[in-house]
Each structure stands twice: as C-alpha cells, then as structure tokens.
C-alpha positions in Angstrom: 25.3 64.4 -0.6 27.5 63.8 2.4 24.5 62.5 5.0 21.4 60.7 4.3 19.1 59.3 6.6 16.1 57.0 4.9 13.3 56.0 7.6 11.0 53.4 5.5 7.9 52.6 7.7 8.8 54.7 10.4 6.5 58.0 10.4 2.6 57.2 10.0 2.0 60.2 7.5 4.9 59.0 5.4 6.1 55.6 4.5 9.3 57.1 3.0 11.5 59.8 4.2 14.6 61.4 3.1 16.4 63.4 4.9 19.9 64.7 4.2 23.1 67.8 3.5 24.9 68.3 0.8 28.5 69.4 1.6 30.2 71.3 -1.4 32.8 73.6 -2.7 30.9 77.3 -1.8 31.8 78.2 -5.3 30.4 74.9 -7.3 27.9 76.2 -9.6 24.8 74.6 -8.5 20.8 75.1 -9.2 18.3 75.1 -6.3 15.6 72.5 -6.3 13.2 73.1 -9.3 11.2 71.4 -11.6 13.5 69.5 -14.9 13.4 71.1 -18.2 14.0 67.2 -19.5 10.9 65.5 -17.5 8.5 68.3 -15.6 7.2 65.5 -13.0 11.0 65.5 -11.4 12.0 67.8 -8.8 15.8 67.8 -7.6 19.0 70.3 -7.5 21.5 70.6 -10.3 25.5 70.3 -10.4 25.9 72.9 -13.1 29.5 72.0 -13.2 28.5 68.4 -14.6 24.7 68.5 -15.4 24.2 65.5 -12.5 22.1 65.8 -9.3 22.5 64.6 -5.4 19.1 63.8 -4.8 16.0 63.8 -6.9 12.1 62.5 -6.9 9.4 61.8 -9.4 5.9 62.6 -9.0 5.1 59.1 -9.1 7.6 58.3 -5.8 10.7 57.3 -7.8 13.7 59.0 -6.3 17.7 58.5 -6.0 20.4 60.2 -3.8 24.0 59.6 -3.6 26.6 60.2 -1.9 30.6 60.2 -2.0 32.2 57.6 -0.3 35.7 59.3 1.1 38.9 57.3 0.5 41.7 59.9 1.2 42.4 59.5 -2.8 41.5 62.1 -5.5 38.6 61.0 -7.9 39.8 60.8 -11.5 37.1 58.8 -12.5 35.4 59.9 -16.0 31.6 59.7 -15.4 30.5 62.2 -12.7 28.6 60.4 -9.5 25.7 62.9 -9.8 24.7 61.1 -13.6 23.5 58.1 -11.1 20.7 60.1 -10.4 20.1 61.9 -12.7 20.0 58.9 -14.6 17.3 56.8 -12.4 15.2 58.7 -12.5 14.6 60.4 -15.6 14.7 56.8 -16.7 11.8 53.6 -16.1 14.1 50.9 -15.3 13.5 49.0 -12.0 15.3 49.8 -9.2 16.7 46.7 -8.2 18.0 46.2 -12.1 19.1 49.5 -12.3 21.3 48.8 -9.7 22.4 45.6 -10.9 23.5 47.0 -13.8 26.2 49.0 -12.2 27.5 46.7 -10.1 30.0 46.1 -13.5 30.8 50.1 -13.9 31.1 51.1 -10.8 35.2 52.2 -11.8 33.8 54.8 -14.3 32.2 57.1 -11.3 34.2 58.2 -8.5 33.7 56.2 -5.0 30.0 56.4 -4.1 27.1 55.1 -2.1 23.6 55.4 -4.2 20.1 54.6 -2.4 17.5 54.5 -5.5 13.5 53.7 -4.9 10.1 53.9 -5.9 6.6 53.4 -4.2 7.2 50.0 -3.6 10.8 50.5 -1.3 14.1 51.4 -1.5 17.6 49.6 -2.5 21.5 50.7 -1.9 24.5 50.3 -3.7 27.9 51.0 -2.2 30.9 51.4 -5.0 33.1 48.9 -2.2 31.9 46.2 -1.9 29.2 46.2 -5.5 26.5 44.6 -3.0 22.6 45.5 -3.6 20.7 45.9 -0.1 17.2 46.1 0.5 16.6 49.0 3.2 13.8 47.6 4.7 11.4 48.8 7.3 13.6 50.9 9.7 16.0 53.8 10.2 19.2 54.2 7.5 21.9 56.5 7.8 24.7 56.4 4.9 27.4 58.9 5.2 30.8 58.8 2.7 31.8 55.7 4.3 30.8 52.3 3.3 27.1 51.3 4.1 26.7 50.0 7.1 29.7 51.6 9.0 28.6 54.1 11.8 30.1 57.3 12.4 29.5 60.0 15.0 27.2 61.8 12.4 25.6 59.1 11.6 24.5 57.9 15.0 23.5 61.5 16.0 21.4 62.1 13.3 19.5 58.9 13.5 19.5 59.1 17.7 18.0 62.2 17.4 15.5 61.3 14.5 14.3 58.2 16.2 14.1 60.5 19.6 11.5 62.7 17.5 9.4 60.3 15.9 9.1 58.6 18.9 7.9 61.7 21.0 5.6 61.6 17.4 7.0 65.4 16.9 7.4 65.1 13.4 7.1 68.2 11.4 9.0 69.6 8.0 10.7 71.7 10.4 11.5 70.0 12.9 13.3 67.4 10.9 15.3 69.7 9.2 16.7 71.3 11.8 18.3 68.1 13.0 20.2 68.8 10.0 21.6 72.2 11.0 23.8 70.5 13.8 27.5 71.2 14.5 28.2 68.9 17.4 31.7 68.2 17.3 32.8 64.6 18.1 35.6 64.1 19.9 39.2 63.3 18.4 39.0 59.7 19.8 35.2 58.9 17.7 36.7 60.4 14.6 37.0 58.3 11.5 40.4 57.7 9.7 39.6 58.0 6.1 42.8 58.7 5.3 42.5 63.0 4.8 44.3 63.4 8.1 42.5 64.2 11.5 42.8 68.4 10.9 40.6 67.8 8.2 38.3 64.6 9.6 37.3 67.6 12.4 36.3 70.1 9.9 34.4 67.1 8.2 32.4 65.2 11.6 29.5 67.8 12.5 26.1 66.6 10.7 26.3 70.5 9.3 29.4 72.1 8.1 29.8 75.7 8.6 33.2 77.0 6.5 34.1 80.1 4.3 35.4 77.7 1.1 33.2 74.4 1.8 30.5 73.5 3.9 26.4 72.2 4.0 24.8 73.7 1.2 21.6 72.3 1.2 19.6 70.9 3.9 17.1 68.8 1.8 13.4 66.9 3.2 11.6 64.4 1.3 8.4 63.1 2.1 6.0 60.4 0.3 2.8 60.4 1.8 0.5 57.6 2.2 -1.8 58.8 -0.6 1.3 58.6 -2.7 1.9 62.8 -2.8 5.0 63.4 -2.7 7.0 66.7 -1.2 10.4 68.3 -1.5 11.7 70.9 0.6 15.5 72.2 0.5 16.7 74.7 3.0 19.8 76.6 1.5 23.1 77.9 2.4 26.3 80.2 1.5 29.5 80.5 3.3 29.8 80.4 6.6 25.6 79.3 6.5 24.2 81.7 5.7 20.8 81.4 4.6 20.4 81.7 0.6 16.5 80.4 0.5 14.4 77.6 1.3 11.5 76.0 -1.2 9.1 73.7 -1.2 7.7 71.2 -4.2 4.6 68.9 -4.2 3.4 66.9 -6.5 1.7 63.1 -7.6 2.2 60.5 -10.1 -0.5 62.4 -12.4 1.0 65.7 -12.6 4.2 67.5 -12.2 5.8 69.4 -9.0 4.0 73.3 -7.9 6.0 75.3 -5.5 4.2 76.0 -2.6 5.1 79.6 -1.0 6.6 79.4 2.3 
C-alpha cells in the first residue's frame, strides 16, 4: 500500500478501522480481494507477481498491511515486502513478537513500514529506524515515508476522516470516497524523497490517476464491536477507471461470504 490510515477507538461501531490505496504498476498481475486457498478465514488481495499481499484480515480480527517506504533508490532486496503479510497472518504468532522478530531482517525486504494487529490493538514497524510502536487509541496515517512524518496526503486524509467521524457520518461509503481524492499539494508542501519533484507531483494526491501507474485499490476494513469483521475493496484500471468493488464478512468461527453489492 502507499496510504493507510488506522483509527483505533475512534468510531463507536468499530474499534478498528483500516482504511487505505494501493498505488501499482497498471500492469502488475494482481488478484482482487477473496477468500485464501491456504487458510479460508483470510480475506486479502494477491501480488501474483510474488505470491505476497498489501493488506489482509482473519476472521478472528488478525490483520497486517504494509507499505513501501520511498528512498529514491531501487529495491534489490531478495524477500518481497508483501511476504510480511502474508506471513502474519496466515501464521499464530503474537503481534508484538512477530514484529520483534524482524527487527534483525529488515535488509532482506525492500524499505517498508508494516502495521500488524489483532482484537486486542495494533503495532508498527518501520524498516528505518527497526522501532516497534503501539498505535494506541487515536488517528494513524502512514504513507512511504517513515512513521510519524506528515505529508500533505497524510494530513488530508486524516483532516478529513476526523472531520467525518466527528459530524458521526461514518458509512462504508463515505469513507472510501475520502480515498478517491486528487488534491494536488503545492510545490512548496511536497516531500523530497529523492525521485525528483516531476515525479513527487504525480506521487502527492491521496489517489493517483495515471495511464502506467496509479490507485488500484481503494480498500475499507472494519472490526466491529461484536468482533465481525468486514472487507470491502473498491477497484481501479488506468486512468481509474472502475474494475469492481466487493465486499467480505466474516468472524473468528467461520470463514469470509461475499456479500452482493
């Protein structure tokens, strides 16, 4: 993923919310959100390129999501960063541990921010600085910088989320359409990540609308207070068009249905 924005404690109807884009190569090889052939009760897209996932959730509330973190250098790292999640959570080890335990191999992936959780909170680990952080009660936005630094996108997305939740306007679509955003920044609030300001442009808008690379997939996750959890992923081609839009439930004691939209 290229945005996420993680509001723990924030909306009555849903102690944890994800809400986030994907920004890819048009002509990646992905699958939409779907059920796992390896574990039924996980829900997530696929990288078919490299087998990993950007973000994914378990029946029971476990979930992970990463991002890149952009340093102006190629990635030539061996391990692919999508592996992180699909690693958590097809697997039972605790969060915190889990994260612990790449704090030593972060060089194998390429540069990347991961937020990993399960019904009892969320942690983050950014490649940079190898630090585990709660994210307690609040508003988090992590973009391909280092957590913690704010960029235009960032403070949009969670200005305009906070402006929602406060007006208590919350709805699936509602939130996702403060994903389909284009602002442009100007030149002066831009970010110098080292790719050269022509391409930090292209890159600032919360949604990225291009022929070769752009926002894919505009995803919503929602675990409800009863512990049922939701997944719904808004789709997009070149130039955004539309290419679908799903939905998943699903609960610790079964695995995910698609609900017709």
């Amino acid at each position: 993923m290229c945005l996420l924005l993680i509001a723990v404690d924030v909306v009555p109807k849903a102690p944890l919310l994800l809400l986030g884009n994907r920004d890819e190569f048009h002509a990646r090889a992905t699958a939409p959100s779907q059920p796992w052939s390896e574990d039924a009760r996980v829900v997530g897209g696929r990288d078919l390129v490299a087998g990993g996932s950007w973000l994914a959730v378990r029946g029971d509330g476990r979930f992970a999501a990463v991002t890149n973190l952009r340093t102006g250098v190629p990635a030539t790292a061996p391990r692919s960063r999508g592996d992180l999640v699909r690693d958590f959570v097809l697997g039972d080890e605790a969060p915190e541990r889990y994260l612990q335990s790449l704090r030593a191999v972060t060089a194998d992936f390429g540069p990347f921010n991961l937020v990993v959780g399960d019904a009892a909170g969320a942690l983050a680990l950014g490649s940079s600085d190898r630090r585990v952080r709660e994210l307690g009660a609040g508003v988090h936005v992590i973009s391909n910088g280092p957590i913690g630094v704010h960029w235009p996108k960032t403070e949009r997305l969670q200005r305009r989320f906070e402006q929602l939740a406060a007006a208590g306007a919350i709805d699936d679509a509602r939130l996702l359409d403060l994903l389909y955003d284009e602002t442009q920044p100007p030149d002066a609030a831009l970010p110098d990540t080292g790719v050269g300001q022509a391409l930090e442009r292209v890159l600032a808008p919360v949604f990225i609308r291009g022929e070769r690379y752009g926002t894919r997939a505009s995803s919503l996750v929602l675990r409800a207070g009863d512990g049922t959890v939701a997944l719904r992923e808004r789709r997009f081609g070149p130039l955004a068009a539309a290419e679908g839009e799903s939905l998943w439930r699903g609960g610790a004691e079964g695995g995910f249905v698609g609900v017709p939209l």
